[in-house]
C-alpha positions in Angstrom: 15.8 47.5 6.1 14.5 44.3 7.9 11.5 45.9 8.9 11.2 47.2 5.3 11.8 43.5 4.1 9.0 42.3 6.3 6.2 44.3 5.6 6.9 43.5 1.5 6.8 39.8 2.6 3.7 40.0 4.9 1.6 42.2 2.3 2.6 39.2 -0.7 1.3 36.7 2.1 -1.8 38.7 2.4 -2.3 39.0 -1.4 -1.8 35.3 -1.7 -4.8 34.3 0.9 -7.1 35.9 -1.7 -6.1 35.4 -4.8 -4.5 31.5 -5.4 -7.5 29.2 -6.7 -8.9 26.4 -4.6 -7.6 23.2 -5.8 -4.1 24.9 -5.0 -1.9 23.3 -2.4 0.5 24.8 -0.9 4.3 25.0 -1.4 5.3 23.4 1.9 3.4 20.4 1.0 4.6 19.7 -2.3 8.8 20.2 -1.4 11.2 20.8 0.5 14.1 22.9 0.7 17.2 21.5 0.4 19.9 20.9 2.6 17.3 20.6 5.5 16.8 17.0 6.4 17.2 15.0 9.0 19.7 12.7 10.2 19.9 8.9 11.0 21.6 8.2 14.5 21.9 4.3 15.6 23.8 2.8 18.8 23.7 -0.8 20.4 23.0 -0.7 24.6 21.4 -2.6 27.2 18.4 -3.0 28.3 17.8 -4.1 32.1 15.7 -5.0 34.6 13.2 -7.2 32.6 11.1 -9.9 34.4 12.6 -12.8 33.0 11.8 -11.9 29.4 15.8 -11.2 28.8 18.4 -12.4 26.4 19.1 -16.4 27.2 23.4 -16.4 27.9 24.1 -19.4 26.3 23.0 -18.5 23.1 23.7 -14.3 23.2 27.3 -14.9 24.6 27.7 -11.3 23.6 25.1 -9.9 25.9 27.3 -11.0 28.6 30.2 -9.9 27.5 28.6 -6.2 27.1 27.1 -6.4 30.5 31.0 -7.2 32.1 32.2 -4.3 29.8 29.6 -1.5 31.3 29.9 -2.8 35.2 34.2 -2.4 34.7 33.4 1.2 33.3 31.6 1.3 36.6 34.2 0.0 39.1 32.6 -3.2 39.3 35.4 -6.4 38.0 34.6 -9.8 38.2 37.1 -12.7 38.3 38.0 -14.4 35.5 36.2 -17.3 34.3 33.1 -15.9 35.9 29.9 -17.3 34.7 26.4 -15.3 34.4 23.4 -17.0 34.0 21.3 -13.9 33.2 17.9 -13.3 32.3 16.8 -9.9 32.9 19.4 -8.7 30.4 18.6 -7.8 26.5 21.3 -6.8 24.2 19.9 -3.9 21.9 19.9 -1.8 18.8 18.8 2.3 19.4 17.8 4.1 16.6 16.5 7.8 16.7 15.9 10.3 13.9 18.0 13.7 14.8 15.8 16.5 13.3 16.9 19.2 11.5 18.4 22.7 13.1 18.0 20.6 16.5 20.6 22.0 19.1 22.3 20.8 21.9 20.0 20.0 25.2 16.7 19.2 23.3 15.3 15.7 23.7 14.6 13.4 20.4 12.6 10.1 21.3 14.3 6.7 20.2 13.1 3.1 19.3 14.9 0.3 20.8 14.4 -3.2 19.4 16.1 -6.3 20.6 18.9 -8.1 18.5 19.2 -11.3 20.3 16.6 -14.4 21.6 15.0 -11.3 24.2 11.0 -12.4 24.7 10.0 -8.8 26.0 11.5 -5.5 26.6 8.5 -4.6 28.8 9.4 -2.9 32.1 12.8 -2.7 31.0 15.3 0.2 31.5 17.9 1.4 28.4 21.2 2.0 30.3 23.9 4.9 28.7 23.7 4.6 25.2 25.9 7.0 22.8 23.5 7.3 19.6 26.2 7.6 16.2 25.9 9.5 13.2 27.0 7.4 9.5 30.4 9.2 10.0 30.9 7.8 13.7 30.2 11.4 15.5 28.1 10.4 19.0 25.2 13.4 18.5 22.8 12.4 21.3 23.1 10.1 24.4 20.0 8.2 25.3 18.9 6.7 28.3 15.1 5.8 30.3 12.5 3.5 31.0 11.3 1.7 27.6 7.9 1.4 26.4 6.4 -1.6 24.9 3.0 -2.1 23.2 3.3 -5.6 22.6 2.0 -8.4 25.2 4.1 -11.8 25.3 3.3 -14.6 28.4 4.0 -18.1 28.6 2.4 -20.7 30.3 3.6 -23.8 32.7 2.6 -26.1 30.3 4.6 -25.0 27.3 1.6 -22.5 25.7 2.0 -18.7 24.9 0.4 -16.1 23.7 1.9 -13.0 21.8 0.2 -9.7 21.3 1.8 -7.3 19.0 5.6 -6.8 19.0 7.1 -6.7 22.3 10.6 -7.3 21.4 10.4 -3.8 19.8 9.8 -0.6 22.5 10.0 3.2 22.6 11.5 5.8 24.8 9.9 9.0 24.2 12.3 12.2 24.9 15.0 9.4 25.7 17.8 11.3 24.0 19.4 14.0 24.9 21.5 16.0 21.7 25.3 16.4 22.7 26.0 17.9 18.7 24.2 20.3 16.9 22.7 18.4 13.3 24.9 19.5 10.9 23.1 21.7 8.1 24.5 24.6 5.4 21.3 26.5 5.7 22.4 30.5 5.0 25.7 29.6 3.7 24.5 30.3 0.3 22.8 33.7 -1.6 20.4 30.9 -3.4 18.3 28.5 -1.9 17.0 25.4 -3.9 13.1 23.8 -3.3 13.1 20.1 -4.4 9.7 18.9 -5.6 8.4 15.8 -3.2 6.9 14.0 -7.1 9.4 15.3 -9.9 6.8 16.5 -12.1 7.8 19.5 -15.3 4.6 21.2 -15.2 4.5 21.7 -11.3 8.0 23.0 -11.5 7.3 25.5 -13.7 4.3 26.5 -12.2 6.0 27.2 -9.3 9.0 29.1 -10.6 6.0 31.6 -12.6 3.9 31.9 -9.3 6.9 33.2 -7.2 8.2 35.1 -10.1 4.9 36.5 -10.5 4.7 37.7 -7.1 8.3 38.7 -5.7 9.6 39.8 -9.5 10.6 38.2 -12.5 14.2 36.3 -12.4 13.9 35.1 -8.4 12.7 31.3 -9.2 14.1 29.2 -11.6 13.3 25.7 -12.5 16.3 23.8 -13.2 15.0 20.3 -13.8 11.7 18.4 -13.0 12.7 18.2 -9.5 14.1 21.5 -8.3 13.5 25.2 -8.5 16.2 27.1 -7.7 15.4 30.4 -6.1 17.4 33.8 -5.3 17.4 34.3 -1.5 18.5 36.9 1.0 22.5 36.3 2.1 21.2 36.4 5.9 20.2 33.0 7.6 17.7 35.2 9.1 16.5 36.9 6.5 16.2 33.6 4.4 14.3 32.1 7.6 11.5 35.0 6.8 11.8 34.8 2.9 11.5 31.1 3.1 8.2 31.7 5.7 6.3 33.4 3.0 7.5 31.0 0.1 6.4 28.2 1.9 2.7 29.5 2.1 2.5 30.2 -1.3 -0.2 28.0 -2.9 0.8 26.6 -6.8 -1.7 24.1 -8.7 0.5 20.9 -9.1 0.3 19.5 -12.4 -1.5 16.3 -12.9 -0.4 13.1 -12.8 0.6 10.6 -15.3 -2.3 8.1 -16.4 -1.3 5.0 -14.3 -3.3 1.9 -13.3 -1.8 0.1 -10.2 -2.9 -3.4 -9.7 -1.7 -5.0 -6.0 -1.6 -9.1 -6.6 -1.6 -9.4 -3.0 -4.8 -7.8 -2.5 -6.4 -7.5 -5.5 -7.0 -4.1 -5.4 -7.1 -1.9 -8.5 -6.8 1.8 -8.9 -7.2 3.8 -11.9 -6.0 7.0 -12.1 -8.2 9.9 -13.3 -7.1 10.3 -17.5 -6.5 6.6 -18.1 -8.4 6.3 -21.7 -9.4 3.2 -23.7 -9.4 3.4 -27.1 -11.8 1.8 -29.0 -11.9 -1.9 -28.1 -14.1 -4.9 -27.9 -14.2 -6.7 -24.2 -15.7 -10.3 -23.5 -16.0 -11.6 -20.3 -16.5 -15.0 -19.3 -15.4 -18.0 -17.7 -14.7 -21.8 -18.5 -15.8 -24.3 -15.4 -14.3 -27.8 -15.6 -16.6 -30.1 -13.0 -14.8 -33.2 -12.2 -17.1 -36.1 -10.7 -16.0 -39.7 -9.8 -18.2 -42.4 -8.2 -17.6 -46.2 -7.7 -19.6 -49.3 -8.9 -19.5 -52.8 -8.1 -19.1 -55.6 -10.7 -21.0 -58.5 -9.9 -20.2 -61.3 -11.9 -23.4 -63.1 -13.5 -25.0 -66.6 -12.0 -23.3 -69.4 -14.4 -19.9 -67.4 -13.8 -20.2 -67.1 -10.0 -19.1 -70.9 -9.6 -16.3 -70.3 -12.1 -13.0 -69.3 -10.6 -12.0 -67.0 -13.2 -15.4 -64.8 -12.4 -14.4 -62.4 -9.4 -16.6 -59.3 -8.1 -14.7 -56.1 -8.5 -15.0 -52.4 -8.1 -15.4 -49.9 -11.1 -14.8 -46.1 -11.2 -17.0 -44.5 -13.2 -16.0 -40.4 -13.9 -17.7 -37.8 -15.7 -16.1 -34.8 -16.7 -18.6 -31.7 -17.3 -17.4 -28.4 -19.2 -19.5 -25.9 -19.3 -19.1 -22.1 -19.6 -21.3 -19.1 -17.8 -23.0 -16.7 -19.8 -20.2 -14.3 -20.8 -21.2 -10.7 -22.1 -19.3 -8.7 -24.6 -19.0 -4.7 -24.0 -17.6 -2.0 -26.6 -15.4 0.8 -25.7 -15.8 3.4 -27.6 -12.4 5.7 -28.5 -11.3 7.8 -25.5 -13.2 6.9 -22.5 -12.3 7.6 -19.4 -12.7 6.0 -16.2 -16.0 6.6 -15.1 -17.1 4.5 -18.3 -14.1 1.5 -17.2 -16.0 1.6 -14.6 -19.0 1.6 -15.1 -18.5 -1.1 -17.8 -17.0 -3.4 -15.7 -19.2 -3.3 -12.5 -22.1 -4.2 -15.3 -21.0 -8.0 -15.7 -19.6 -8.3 -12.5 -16.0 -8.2 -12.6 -14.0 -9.1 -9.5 -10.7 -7.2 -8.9 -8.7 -10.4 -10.4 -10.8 -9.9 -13.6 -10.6 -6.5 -14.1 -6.7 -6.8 -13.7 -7.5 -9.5 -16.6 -9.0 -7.1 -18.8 -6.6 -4.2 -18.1 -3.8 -6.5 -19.1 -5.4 -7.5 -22.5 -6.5 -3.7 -23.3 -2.5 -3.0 -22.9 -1.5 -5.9 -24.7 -3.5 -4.3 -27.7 -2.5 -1.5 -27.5 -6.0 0.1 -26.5 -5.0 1.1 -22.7 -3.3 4.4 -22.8 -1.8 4.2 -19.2 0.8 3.0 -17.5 0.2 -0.7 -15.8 2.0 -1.4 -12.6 1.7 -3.9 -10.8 2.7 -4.2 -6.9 
């Protein structure tokens, strides 16, 4: 029956290779299935044997305190009162990313980034750390040299220079998984596909194409997000159904008309059926010139004896308004973007202008698009 099973599944895959159109992208780029995600893990350690470039005591008390904690799990205890004046020490966060289906014995790389004063965790070593899921379960252990990309040196003098981030540093294949990530793949006789962009048409152009293809009833879109689809009962067997599903290609459905405007940067970007309905445009711009100079008063002969004649100093301003040649442009009813476009770029709008224009098209009512601004 699996063998059966297969060769159905392989001969749709081969059908699909030849027949889906172009512009068609494929399922595993356009959602996921559900239930299989990954998992956030996060731990605090210490990071040792830094040149210098360590957590200053006095002002990371706790660093200390963490250090005196791991060398008693070790056998080493200090007297009390003892005073460390450390500085190859940092004081840590760990964060890693624990994949999906990953099992015990398989290595995860982490990030480590410094929580205290730390100047560089270059050449630095992460001791034991137990990496914690959000319900307090240790799932990896991590532990290895650190890698930073970042640059930081200091001079006698006071000066420095800083390249990059080097408080921040990797450990690539520094954890270890204890605990297998929890999942409830194959648990279920249904398995659900949730869209990366909620999107109606999309959804139900994918529920047709595998309906289409592996018989009517098997997909069913349930919202604008998720298509719910009837799968083998067999983890297994829903690992080779969900092989073929994936590589099915579906023509997503197109976006909404949007026009996103970033204030920061001024960039503009129109999306493909943004219309204009019929409008008139002028563009132009008001200049204000501002010019103050100084002259001297002098008084005149027969007053220069007088006491009350004195020489002063006079501003003398001059204010000049003027206005550059604006130029007026018609938009005719349902245009599209190439004629925006082309309109704008003919008077020379900057990004900051077009944004302008955009603005007063929507306040008109004559955009139909969405304006969002970032």
């Amino acid at each position: 029956m699996r063998s059966t099973l297969r060769s159905i599944l392989i001969g749709f895959l081969a059908i699909l290779v030849v027949t889906q159109p172009a512009q068609a992208e494929r399922i595993k780029d356009i959602a996921t299935v559900a239930g299989v995600r990954s998992n956030q893990l996060v731990g605090y350690g210490l990071v040792v044997g830094l040149d210098g470039t360590g957590d200053r005591t006095t002002q990371a008390p706790f660093t200390t305190q963490s250090l005196l904690n791991a060398l008693k799990q070790l056998g080493v205890t200090l007297p009390p009162g003892t005073s460390l004046q450390l500085k190859n020490v940092a004081a840590v966060a760990v964060h890693a990313e624990l994949p999906p289906f990953a099992k015990p014995g398989q290595t995860i790389d982490v990030t480590v980034s410094s929580i205290a004063n730390a100047a560089s965790l270059r050449g630095g070593t992460l001791l034991l750390t137990q990496l914690k899921g959000v319900n307090g379960q240790v799932f990896a252990i991590a532990q290895g040299n650190v890698v930073a990309g970042g640059l930081s040196e200091s001079g006698g003098d006071g000066s420095s220079v800083t390249i990059g981030v080097p408080s921040v540093a990797y450990v690539p294949n520094g954890a270890t998984v204890e605990v297998a990530a929890p999942n409830t793949f194959g648990n279920e006789n249904f398995l659900t596909l949730n869209l990366n962009r909620p999107d109606f048409t999309t959804a139900s152009r994918l529920s047709q194409t595998i309906n289409a293809l592996l018989g009517q009833g098997t997909a069913q879109a349930l919202d604008p997000m998720s298509v719910r689809m009837v799968a083998p009962p067999s983890a297994a067997a829903q690992t080779s159904f969900l092989s073929v599903i994936e590589n099915i290609e579906v023509e997503p459905g197109e976006a909404a008309a949007k026009v996103i405007v970033n204030s920061r940067t001024g960039t503009v970007v129109i999306s493909k059926h943004v219309r204009v309905m019929s409008a008139a445009v002028s563009h132009g711009s008001l200049v204000v010139r501002i010019s103050e100079d100084f002259d001297v008063s002098q008084p005149d002969a027969p007053y220069q004896v007088n006491p009350q004649g004195q020489t002063v100093v006079t501003p003398d301003s001059e204010i000049e308004i003027g206005s550059n040649a604006g130029e007026m442009f018609l938009f005719q009813p349902g245009v599209d973007l190439n004629d925006i476009i082309t309109a704008v770029n003919q008077v020379g709008a900057s990004p900051a202008d077009i944004y302008a224009i955009l603005s007063a098209l929507r306040a008109a009512g004559a955009l139909r698009a969405e304006l969002v601004v970032i």
